[in-house]
N, C-alpha and C positions, 0 to 999 in steps of 0.2 A: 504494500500500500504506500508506503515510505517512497518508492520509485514512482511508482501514479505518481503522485502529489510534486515530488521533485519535476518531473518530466511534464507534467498538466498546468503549475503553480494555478494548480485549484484545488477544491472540497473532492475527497475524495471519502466514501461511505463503502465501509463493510458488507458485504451483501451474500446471501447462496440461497439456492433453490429449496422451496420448501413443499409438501402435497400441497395439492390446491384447497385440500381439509383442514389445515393448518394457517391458510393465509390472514385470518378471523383477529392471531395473535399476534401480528407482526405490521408495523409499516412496509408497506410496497411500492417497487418501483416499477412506477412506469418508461422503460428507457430503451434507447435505441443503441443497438449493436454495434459498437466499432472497432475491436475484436473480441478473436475466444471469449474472454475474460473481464472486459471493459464495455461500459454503457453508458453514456452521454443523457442522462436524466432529464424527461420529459414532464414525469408529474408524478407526485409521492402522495400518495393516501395511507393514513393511522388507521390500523384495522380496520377493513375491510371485509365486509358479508364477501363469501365465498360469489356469488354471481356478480357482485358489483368489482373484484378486482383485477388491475391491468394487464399482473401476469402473477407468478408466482416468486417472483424475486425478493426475499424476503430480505428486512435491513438487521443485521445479527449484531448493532451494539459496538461496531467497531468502527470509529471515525478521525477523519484527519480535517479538522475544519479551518477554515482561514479566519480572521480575530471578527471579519466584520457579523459572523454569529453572535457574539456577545450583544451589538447593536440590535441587535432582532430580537433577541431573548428579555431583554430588558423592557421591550415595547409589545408584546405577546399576550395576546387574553388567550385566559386558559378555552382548551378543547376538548378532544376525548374524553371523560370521565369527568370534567371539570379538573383537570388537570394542565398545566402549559407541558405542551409535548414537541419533543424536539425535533420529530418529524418533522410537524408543522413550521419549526425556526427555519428546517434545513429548504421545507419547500419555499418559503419567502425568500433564504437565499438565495436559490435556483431560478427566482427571476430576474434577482442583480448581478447575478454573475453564474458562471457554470458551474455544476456539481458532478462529478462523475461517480456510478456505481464501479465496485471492481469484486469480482466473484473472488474472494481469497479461499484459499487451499485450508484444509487440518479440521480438527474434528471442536462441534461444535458444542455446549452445556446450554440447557434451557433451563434454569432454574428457577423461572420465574412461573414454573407450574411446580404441585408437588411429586407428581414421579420424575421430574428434571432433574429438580431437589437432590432426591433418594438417588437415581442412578450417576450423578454427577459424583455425590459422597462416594459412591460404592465404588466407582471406577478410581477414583483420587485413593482412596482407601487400600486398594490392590497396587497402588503401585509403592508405595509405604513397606518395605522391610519387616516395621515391626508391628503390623498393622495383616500383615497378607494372609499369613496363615490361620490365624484365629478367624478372619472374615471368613475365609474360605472354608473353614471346619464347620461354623455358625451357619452359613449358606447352604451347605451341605445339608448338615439338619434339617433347619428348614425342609429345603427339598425332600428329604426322605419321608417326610412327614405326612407333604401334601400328596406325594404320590402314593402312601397306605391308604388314603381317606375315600 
């Protein structure tokens, strides 16, 4: 993203594909292809009813924004939820200057649901030394439990 932003000296926003069952929980972008990986942003809508959105490109929380967001943020009535949401700052950016999406690589935690929560712990917790085994003997259980039942 660091290279976008270097090479664009614009906004460059975090982004990857999510089901279209999914899109409900995410800002999405509306944007146009200019390669692989990179989209020249059209129009960003904050969760989106599954018929109403523009694609499934979902914004995943990773951002490089240029300072003039702060300006926008300051002057913002809340939206979504009666919340100010930063979608909304980024789409007012996107009409004073460019924002590009960029589909980044690596594995992504939603933890803003509770099995994200639970499976984020779980996977962080497995990589832990002193943490692996006892999860995995605990897990185990579990498992052996629900499949007598």
């Amino acid at each position: 993203m660091i290279n976008q932003y270097e090479q664009r000296e614009a906004s460059i926003i975090g982004v990857q594909h999510v089901s279209v069952d999914e899109v409900s929980r995410y800002g999405i972008v509306d944007g146009m292809e200019i390669n692989k990986r990179l989209f020249s942003v059209n129009h960003l809508v904050e969760k989106p009813k599954k018929e109403d959105a523009p694609s499934n490109l979902a914004i995943m929380g990773r951002y490089i924004l240029t300072p003039r967001i702060f300006e926008i943020l300051s002057h913002l009535e809340p939206g979504s939820g009666g919340e100010i949401q930063l979608t909304d700052a980024i789409a007012e950016l996107n009409r004073l200057e460019s924002v590009y999406a960029y589909e980044f690589e690596g594995k992504r935690f939603d933890v803003g649901e509770k099995l994200g929560f639970i499976q984020t712990s779980i996977d962080y917790a497995l990589q832990r030394e002193d943490l692996k085994y006892e999860l995995l003997k605990y897990l185990s259980s579990i498992l052996e439990k629900e499949l007598i039942k």
